[in-house]
PDB file with one MODEL, atoms N, CA, C and O in Angstrom:
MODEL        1
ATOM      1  N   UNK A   1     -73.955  73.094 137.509  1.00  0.00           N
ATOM      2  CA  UNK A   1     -75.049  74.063 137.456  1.00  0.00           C
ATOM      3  C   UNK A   1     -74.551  75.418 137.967  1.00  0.00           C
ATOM      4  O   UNK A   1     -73.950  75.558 139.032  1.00  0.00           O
ATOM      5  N   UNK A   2     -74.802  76.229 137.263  1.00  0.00           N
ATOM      6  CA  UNK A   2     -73.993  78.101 137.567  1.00  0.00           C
ATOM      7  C   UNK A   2     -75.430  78.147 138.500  1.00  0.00           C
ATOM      8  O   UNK A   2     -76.388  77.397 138.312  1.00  0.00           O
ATOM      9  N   UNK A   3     -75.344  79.206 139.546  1.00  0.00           N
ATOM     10  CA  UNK A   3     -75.773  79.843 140.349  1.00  0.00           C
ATOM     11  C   UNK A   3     -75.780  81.145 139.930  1.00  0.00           C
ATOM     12  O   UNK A   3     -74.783  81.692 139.460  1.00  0.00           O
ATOM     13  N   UNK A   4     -77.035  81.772 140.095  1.00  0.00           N
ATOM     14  CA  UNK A   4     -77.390  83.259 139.641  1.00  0.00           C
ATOM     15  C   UNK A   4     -78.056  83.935 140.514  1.00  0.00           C
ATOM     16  O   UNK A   4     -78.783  83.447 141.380  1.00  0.00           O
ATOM     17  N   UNK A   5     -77.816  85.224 140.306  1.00  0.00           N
ATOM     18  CA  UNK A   5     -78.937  85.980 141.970  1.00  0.00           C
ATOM     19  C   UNK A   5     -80.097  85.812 141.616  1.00  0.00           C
ATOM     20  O   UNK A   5     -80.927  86.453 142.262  1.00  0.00           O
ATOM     21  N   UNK A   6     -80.665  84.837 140.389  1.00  0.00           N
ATOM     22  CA  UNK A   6     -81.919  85.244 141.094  1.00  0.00           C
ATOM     23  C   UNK A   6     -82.772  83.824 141.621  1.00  0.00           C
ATOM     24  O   UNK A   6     -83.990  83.646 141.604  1.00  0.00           O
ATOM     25  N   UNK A   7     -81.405  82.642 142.217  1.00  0.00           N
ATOM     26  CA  UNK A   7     -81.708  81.957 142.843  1.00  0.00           C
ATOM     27  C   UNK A   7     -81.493  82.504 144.023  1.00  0.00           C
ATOM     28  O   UNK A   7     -81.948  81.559 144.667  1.00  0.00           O
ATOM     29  N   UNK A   8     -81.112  83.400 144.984  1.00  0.00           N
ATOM     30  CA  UNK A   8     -80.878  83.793 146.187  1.00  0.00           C
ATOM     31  C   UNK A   8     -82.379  84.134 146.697  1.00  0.00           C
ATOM     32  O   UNK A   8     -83.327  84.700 146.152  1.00  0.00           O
ATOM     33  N   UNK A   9     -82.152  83.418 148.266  1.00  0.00           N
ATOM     34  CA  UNK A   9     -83.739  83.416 148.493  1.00  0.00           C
ATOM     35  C   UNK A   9     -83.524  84.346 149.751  1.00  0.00           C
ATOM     36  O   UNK A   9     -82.365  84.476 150.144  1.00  0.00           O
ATOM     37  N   UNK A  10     -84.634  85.068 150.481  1.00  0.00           N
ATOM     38  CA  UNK A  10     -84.583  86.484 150.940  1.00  0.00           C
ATOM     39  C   UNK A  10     -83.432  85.751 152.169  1.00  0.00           C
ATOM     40  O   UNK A  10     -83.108  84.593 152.431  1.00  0.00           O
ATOM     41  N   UNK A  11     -83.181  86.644 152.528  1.00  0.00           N
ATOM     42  CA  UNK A  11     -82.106  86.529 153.968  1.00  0.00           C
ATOM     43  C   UNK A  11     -80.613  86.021 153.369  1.00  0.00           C
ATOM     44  O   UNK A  11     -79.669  86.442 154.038  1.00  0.00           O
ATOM     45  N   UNK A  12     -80.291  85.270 152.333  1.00  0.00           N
ATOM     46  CA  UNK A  12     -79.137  85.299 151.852  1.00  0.00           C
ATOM     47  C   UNK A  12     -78.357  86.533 151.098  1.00  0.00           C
ATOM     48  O   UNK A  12     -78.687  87.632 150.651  1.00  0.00           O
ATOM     49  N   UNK A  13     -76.753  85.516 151.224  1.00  0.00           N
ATOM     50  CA  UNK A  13     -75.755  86.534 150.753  1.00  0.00           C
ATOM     51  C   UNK A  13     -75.051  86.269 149.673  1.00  0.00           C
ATOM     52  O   UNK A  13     -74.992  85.053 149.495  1.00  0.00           O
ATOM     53  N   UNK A  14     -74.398  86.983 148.742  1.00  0.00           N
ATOM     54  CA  UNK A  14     -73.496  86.434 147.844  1.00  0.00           C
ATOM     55  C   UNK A  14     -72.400  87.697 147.506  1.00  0.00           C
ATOM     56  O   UNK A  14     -72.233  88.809 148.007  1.00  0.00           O
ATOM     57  N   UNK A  15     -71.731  86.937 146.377  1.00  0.00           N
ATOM     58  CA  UNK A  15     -70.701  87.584 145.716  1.00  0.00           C
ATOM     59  C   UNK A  15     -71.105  87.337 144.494  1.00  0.00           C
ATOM     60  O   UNK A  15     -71.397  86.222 144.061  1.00  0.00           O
ATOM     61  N   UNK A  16     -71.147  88.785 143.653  1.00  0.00           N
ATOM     62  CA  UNK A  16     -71.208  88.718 142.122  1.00  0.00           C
ATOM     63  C   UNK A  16     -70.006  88.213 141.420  1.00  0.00           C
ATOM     64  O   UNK A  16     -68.983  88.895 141.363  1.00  0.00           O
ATOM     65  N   UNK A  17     -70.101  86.981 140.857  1.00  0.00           N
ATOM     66  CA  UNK A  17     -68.739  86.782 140.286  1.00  0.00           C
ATOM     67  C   UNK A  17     -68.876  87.152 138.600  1.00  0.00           C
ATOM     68  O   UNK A  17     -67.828  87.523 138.072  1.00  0.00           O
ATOM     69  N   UNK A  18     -69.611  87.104 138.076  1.00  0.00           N
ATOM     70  CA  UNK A  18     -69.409  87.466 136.356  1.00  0.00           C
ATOM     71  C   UNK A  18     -70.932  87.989 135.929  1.00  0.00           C
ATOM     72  O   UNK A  18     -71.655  88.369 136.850  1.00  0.00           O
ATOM     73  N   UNK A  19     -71.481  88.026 134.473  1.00  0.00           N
ATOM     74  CA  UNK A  19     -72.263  88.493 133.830  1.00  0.00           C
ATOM     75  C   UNK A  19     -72.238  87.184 132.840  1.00  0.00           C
ATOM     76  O   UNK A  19     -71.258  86.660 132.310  1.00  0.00           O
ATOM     77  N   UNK A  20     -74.100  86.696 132.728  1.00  0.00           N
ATOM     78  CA  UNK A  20     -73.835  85.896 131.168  1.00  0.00           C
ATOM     79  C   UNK A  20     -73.276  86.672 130.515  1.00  0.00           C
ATOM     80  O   UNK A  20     -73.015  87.850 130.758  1.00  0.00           O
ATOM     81  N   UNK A  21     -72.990  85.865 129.367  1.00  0.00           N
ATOM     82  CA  UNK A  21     -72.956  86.149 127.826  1.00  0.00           C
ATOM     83  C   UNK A  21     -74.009  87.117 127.237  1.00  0.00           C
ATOM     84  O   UNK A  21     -73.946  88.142 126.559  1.00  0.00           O
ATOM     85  N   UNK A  22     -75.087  86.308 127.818  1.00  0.00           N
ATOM     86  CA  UNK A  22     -76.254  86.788 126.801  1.00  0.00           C
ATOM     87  C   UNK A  22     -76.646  87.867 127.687  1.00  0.00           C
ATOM     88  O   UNK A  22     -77.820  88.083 127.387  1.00  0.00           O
ATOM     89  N   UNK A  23     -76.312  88.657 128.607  1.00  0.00           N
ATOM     90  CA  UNK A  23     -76.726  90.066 128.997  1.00  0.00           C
ATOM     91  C   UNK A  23     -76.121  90.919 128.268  1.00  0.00           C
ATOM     92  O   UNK A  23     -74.914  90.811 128.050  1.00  0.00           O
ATOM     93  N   UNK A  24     -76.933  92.007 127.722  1.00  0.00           N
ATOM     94  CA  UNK A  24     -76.486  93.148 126.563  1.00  0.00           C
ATOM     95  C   UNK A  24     -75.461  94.072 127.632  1.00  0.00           C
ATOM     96  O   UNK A  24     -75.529  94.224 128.852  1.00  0.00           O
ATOM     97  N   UNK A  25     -74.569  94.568 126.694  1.00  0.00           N
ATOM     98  CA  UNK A  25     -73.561  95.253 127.158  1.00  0.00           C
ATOM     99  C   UNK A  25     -73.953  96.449 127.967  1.00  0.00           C
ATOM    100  O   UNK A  25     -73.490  96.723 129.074  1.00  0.00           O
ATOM    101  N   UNK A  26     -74.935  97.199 127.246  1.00  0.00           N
ATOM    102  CA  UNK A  26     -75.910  98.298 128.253  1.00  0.00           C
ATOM    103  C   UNK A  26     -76.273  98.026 129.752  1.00  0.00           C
ATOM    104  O   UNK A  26     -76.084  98.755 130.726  1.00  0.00           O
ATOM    105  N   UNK A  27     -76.946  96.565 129.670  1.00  0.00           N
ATOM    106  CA  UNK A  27     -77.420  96.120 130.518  1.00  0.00           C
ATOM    107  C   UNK A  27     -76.101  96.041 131.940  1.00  0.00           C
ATOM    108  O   UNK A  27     -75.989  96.573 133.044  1.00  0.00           O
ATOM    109  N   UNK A  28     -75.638  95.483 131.469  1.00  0.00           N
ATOM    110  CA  UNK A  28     -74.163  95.069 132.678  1.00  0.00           C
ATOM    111  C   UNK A  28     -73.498  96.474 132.474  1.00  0.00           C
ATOM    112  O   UNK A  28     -72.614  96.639 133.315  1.00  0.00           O
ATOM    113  N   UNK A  29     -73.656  97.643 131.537  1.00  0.00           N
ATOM    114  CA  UNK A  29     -72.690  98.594 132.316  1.00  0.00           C
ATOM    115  C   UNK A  29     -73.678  99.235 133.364  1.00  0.00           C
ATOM    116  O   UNK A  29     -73.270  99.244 134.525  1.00  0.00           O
ATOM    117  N   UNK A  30     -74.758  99.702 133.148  1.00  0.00           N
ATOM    118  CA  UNK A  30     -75.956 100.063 134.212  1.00  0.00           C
ATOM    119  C   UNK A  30     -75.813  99.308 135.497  1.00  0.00           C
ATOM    120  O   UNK A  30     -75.497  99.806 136.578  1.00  0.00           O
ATOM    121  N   UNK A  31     -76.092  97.998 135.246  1.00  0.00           N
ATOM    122  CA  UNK A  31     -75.495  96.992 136.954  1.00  0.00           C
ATOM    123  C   UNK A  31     -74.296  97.590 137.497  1.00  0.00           C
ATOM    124  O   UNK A  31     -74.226  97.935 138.676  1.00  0.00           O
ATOM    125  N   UNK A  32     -73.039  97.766 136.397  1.00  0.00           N
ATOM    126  CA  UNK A  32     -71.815  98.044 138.077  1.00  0.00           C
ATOM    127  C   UNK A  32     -72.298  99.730 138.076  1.00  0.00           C
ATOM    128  O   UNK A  32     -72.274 100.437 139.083  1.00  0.00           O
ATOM    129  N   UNK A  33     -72.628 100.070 137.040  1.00  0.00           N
ATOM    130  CA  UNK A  33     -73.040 101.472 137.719  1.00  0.00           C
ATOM    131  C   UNK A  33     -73.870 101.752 139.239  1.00  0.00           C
ATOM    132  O   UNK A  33     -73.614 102.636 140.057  1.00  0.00           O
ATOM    133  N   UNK A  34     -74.961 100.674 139.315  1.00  0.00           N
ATOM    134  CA  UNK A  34     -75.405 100.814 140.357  1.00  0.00           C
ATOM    135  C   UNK A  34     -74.818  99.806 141.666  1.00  0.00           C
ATOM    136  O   UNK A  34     -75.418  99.414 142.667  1.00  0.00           O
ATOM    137  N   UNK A  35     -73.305  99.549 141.187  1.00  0.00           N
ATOM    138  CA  UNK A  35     -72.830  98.616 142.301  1.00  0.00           C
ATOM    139  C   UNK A  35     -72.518  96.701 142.362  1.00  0.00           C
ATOM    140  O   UNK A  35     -71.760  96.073 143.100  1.00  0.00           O
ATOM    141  N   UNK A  36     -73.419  96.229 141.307  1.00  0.00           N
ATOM    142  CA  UNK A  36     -73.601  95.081 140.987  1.00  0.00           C
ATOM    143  C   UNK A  36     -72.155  94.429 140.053  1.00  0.00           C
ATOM    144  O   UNK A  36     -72.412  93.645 139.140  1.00  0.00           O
ATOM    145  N   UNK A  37     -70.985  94.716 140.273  1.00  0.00           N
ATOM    146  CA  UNK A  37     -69.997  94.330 139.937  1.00  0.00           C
ATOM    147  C   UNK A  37     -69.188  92.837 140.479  1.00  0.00           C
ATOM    148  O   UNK A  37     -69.664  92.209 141.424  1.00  0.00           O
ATOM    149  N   UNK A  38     -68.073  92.421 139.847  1.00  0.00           N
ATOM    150  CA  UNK A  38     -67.454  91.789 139.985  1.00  0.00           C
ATOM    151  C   UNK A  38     -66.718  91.954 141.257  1.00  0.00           C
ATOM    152  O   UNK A  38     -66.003  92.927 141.494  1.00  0.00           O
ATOM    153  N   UNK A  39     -67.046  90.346 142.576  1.00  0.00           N
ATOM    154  CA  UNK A  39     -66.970  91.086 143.643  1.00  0.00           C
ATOM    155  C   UNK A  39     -67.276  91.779 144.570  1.00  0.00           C
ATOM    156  O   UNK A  39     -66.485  92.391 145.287  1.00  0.00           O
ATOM    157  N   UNK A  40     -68.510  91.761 144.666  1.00  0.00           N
ATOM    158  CA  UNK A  40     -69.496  92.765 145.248  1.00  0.00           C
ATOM    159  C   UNK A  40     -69.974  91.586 145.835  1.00  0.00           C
ATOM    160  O   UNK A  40     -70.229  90.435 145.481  1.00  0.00           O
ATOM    161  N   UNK A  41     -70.022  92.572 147.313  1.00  0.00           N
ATOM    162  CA  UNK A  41     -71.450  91.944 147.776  1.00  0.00           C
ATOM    163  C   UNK A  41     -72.766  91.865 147.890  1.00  0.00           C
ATOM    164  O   UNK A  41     -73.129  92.654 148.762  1.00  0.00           O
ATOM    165  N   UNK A  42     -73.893  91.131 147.296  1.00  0.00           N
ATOM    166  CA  UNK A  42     -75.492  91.570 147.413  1.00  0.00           C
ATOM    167  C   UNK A  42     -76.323  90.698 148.233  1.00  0.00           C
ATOM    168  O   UNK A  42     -75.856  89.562 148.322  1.00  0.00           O
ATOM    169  N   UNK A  43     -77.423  90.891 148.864  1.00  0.00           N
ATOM    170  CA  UNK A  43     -78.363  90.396 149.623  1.00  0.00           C
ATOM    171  C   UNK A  43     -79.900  90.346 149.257  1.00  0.00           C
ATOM    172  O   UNK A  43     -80.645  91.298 149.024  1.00  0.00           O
ATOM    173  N   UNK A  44     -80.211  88.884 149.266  1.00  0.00           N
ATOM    174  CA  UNK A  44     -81.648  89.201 148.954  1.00  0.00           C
ATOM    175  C   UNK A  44     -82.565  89.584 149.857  1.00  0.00           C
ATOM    176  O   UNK A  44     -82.682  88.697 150.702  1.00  0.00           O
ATOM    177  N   UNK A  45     -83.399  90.669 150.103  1.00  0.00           N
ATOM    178  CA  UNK A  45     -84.255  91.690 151.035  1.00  0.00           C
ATOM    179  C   UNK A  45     -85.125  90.913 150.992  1.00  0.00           C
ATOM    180  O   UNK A  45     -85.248  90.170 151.965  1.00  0.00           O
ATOM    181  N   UNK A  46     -86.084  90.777 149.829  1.00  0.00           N
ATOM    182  CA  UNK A  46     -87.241  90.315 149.805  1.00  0.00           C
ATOM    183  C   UNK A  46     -87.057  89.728 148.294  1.00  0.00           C
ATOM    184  O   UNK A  46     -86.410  90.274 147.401  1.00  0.00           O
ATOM    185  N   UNK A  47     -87.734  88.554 148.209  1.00  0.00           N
ATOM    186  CA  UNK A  47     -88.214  87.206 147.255  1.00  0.00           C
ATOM    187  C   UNK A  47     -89.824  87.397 147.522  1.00  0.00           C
ATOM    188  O   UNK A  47     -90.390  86.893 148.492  1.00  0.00           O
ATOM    189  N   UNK A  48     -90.449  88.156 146.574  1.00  0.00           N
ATOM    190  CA  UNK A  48     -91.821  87.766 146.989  1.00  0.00           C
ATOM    191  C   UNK A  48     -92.323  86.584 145.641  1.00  0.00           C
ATOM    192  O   UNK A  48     -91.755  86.395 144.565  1.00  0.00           O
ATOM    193  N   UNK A  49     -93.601  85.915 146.202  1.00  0.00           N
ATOM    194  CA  UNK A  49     -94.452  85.024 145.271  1.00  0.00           C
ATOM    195  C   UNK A  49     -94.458  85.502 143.928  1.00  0.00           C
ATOM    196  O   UNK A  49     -94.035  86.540 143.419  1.00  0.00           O
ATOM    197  N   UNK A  50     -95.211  84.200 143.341  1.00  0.00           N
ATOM    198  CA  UNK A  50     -95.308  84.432 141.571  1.00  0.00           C
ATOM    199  C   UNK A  50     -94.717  85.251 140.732  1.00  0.00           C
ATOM    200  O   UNK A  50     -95.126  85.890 139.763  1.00  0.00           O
ATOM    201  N   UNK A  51     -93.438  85.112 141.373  1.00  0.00           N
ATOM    202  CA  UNK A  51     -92.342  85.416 140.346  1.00  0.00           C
ATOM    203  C   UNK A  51     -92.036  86.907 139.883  1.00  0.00           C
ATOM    204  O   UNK A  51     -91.426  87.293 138.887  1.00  0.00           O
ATOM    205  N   UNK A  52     -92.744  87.750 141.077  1.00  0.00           N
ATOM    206  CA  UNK A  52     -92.541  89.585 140.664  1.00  0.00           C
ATOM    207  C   UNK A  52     -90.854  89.428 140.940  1.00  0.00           C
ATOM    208  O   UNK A  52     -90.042  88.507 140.854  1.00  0.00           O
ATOM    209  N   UNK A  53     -90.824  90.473 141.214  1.00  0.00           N
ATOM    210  CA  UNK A  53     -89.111  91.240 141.239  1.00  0.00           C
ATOM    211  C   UNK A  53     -88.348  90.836 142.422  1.00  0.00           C
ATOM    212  O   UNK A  53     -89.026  91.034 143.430  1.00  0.00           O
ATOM    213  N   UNK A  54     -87.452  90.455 142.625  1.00  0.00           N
ATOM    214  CA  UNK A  54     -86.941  90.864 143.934  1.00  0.00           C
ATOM    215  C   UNK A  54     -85.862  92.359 144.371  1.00  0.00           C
ATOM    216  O   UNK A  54     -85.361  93.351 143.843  1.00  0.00           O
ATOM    217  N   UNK A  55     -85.956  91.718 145.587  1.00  0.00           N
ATOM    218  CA  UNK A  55     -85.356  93.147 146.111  1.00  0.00           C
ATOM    219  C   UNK A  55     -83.715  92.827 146.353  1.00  0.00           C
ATOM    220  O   UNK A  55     -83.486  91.669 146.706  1.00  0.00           O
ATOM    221  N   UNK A  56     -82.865  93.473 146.246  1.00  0.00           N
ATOM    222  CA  UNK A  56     -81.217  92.974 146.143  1.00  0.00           C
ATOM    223  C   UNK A  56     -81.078  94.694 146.815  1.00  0.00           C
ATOM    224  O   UNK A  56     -81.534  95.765 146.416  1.00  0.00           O
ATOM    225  N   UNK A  57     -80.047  94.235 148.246  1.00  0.00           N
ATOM    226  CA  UNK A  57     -79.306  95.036 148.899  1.00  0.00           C
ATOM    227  C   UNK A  57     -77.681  94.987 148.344  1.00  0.00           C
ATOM    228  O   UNK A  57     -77.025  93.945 148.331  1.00  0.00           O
ATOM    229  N   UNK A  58     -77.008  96.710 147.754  1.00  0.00           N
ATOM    230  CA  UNK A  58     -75.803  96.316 147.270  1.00  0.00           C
ATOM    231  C   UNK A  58     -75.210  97.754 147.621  1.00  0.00           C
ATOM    232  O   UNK A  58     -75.851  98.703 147.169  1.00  0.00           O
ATOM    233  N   UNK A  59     -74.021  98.047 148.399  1.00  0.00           N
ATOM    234  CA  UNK A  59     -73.941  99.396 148.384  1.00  0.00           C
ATOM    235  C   UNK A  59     -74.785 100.096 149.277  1.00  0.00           C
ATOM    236  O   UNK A  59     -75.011 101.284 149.051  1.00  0.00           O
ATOM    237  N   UNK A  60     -75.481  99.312 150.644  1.00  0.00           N
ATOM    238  CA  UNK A  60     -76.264 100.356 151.717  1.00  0.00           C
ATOM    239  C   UNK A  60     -78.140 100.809 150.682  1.00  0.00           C
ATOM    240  O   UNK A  60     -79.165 101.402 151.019  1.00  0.00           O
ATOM    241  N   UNK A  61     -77.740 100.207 149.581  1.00  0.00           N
ATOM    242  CA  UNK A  61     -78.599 100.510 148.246  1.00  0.00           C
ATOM    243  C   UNK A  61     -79.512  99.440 148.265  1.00  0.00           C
ATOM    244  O   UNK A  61     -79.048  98.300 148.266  1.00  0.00           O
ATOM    245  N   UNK A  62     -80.881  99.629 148.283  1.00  0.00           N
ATOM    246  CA  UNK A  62     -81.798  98.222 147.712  1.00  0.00           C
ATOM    247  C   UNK A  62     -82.530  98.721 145.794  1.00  0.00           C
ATOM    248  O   UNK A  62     -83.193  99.704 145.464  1.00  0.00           O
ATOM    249  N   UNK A  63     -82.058  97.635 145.010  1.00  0.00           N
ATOM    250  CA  UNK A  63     -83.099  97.624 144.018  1.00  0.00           C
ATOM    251  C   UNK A  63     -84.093  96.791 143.862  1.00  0.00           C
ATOM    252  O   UNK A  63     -84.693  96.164 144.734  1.00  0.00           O
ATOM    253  N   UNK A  64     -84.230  96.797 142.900  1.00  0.00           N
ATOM    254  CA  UNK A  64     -85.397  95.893 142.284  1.00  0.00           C
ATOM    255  C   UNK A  64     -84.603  95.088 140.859  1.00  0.00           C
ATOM    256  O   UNK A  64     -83.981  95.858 140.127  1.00  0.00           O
ATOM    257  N   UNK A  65     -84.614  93.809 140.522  1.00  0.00           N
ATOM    258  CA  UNK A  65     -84.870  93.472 139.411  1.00  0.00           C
ATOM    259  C   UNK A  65     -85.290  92.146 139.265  1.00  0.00           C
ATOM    260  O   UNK A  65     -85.124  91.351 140.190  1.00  0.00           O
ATOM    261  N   UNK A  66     -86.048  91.667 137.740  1.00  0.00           N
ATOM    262  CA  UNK A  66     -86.626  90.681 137.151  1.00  0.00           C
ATOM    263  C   UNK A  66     -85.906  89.613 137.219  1.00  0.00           C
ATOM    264  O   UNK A  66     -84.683  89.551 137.346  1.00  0.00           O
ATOM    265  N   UNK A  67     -86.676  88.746 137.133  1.00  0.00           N
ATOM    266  CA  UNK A  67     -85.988  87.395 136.541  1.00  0.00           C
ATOM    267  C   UNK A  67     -84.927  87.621 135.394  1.00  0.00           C
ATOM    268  O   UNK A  67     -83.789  87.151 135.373  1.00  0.00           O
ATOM    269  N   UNK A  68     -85.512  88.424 134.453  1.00  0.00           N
ATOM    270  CA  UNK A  68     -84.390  88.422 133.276  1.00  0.00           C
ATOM    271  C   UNK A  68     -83.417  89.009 133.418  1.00  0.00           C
ATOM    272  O   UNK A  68     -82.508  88.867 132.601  1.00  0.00           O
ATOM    273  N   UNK A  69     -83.330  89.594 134.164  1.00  0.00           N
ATOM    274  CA  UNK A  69     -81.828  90.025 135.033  1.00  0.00           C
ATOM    275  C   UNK A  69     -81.248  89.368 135.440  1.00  0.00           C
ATOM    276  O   UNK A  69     -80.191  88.890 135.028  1.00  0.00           O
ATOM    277  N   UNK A  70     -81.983  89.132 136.635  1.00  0.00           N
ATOM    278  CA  UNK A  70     -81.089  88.533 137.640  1.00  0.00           C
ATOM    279  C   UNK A  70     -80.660  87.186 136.772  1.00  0.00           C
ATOM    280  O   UNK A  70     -79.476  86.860 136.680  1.00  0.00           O
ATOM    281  N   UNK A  71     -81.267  86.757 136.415  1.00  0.00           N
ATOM    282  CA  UNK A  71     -80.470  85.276 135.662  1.00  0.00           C
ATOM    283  C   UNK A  71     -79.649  85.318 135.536  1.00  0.00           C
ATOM    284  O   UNK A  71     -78.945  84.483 136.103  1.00  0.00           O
ATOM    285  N   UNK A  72     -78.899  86.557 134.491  1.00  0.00           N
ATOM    286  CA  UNK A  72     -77.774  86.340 134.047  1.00  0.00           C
ATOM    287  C   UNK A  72     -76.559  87.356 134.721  1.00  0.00           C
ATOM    288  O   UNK A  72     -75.695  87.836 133.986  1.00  0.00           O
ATOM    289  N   UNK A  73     -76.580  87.581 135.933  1.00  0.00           N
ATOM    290  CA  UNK A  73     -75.594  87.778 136.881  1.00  0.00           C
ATOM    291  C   UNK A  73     -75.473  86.901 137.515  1.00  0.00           C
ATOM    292  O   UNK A  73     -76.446  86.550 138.182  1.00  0.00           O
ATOM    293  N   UNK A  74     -74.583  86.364 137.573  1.00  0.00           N
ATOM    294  CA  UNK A  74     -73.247  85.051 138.128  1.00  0.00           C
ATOM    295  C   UNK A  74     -72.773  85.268 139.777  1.00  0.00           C
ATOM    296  O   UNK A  74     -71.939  86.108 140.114  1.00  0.00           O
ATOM    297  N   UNK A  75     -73.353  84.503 140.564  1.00  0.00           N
ATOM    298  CA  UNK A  75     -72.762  84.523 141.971  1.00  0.00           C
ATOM    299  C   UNK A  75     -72.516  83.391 142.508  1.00  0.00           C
ATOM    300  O   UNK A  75     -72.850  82.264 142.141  1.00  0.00           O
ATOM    301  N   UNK A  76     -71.860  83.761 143.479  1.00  0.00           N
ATOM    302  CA  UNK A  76     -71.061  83.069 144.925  1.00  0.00           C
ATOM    303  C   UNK A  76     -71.749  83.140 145.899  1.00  0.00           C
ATOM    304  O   UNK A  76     -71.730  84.145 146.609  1.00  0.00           O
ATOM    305  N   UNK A  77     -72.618  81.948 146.190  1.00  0.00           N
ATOM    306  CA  UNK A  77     -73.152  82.271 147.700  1.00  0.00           C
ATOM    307  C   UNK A  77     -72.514  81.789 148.864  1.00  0.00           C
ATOM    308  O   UNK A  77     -72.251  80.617 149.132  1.00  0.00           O
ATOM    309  N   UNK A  78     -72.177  83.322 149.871  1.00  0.00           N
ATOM    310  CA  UNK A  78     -71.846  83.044 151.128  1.00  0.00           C
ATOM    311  C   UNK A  78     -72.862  83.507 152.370  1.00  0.00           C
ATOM    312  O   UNK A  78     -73.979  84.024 152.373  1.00  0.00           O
ATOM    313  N   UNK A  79     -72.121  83.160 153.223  1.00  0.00           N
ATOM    314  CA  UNK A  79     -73.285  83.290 155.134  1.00  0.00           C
ATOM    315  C   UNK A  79     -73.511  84.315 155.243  1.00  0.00           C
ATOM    316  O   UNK A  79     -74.155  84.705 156.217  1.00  0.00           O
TER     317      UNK A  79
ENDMDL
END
């Protein structure tokens, strides 16, 4: 089973290791633009209920993104 950020639940850490397949090329150049690269470290801030957005610390930086994002960025979870 692959692990994706947007199983990371608030207070955890990871390492971005790849991009699905099925994320559009736009999509993943915008992510390392904002830091979300291969290698990176991100943190989940906040996981709130029924499935809104979460919050991902990357770069001193917090965003926001969906489920349909986050799915298909590929991580490493560490402490």
């Amino acid at each position: 089973m692959k692990t994706v950020l947007w199983d990371l639940n608030q207070g955890e850490n990871c390492i971005v290791s790849d991009f699905g397949d099925e994320l559009e090329e736009h999509y993943s150049v915008r992510l390392m633009e904002l830091g979300f690269h291969p290698g990176k470290a991100v943190s989940c801030e906040l996981s709130p209920n029924l499935g809104a957005p979460k919050l991902y610390r990357v770069n001193n930086t917090i965003y926001s993104l969906d489920d349909q994002i986050a799915r298909l960025v590929k991580i490493q979870k560490s402490n």
